[in-house]
C-alpha positions in Angstrom: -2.2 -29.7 -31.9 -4.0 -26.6 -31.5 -7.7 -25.9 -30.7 -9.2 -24.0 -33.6 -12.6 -23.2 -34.3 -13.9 -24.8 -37.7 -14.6 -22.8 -40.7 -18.3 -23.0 -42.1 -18.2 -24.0 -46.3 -19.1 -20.7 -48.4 -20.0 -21.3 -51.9 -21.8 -18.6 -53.4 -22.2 -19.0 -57.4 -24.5 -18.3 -60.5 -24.6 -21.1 -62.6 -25.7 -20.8 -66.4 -28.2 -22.9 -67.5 -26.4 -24.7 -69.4 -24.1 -25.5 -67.1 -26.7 -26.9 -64.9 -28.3 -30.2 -66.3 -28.5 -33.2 -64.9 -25.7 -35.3 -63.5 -23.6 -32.4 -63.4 -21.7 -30.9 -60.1 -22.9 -27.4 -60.7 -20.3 -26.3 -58.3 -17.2 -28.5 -59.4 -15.1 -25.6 -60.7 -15.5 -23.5 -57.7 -12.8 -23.5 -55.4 -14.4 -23.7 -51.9 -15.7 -26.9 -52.8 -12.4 -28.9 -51.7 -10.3 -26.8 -48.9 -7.0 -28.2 -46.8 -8.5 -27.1 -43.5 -11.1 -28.9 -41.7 -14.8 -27.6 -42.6 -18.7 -27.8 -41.6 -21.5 -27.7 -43.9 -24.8 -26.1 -41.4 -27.0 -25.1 -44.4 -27.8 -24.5 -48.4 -30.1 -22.8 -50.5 -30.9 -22.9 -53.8 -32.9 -20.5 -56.9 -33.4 -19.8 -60.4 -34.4 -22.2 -63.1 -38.2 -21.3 -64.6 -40.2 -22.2 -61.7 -40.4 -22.7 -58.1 -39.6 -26.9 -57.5 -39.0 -27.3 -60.9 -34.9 -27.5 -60.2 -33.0 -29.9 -57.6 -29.5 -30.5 -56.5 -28.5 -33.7 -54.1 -25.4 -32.4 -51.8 -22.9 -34.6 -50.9 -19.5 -34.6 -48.6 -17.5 -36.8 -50.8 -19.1 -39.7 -51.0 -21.4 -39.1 -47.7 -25.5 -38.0 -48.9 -26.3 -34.5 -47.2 -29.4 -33.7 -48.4 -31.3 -32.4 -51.6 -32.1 -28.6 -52.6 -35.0 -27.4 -54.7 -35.0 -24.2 -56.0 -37.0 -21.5 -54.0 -37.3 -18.8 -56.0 -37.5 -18.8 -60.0 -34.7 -17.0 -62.0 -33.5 -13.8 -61.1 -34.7 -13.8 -57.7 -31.6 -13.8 -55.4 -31.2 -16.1 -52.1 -32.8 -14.6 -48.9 -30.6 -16.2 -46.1 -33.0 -15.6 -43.8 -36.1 -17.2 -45.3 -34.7 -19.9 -48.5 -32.0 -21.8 -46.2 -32.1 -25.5 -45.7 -30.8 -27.0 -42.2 -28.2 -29.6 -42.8 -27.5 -29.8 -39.2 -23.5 -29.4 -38.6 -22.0 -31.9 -41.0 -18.1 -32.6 -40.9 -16.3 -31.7 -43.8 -12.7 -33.4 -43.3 -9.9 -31.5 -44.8 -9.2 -32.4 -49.1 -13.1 -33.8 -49.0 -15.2 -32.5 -51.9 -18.6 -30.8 -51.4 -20.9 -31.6 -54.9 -24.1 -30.3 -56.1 -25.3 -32.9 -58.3 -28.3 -31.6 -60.5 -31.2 -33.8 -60.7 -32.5 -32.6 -63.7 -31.9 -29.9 -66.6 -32.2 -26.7 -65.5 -35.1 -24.6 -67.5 -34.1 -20.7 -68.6 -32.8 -17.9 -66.0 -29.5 -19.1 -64.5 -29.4 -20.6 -61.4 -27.9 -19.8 -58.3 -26.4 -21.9 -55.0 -25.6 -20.7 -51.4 -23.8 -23.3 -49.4 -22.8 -22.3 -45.8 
């Protein structure tokens, strides 16, 4: 077997609104939420909705808790790596195993946007 380094996860997406209420995987359709290769999850940030706090996502490694999100920024406002990231540490992401962002509840107006890395 050979020694590789592991990938980090990158999922960078807008949601719509509407497509961000609660119970939802805001990220299910995107496709670096499930890879072949072996992965690790070090950080995630989240912003948009109507007001700072006012949006949260719980992240999960399949069925493993990560952590939860709230939204930084309000809508529009992009994601400033440097200043919105949230430490996960350096959590294993096994190869076919699903990364979620479960809302917690509805999204207000403005679209939201997720940075997973």
């Amino acid at each position: 077997m050979q020694n590789r380094a592991v990938k980090p996860v990158y999922v960078n997406l807008n949601v719509l609104t509407a497509a961000a209420t609660a119970g939802t995987d805001i990220i299910a359709n995107d496709r670096n939420s499930v890879s072949a290769e072996p992965r690790v999850l070090r950080q995630g940030g989240l912003a948009g909705s109507v007001a700072i706090n006012d949006f949260w996502v719980e992240i999960y490694v399949g069925d493993r808790y990560v952590g939860r999100l709230y939204n930084t920024k309000a809508a529009g406002a992009q994601i400033d790596f440097n200043a919105d990231m949230r430490p996960f540490g350096n959590v294993y992401v096994p190869p076919g195993a699903k990364v979620s962002a479960i809302a917690g509840v509805n999204a207000g107006a403005g679209n939201v946007d997720i940075l997973l890395a």
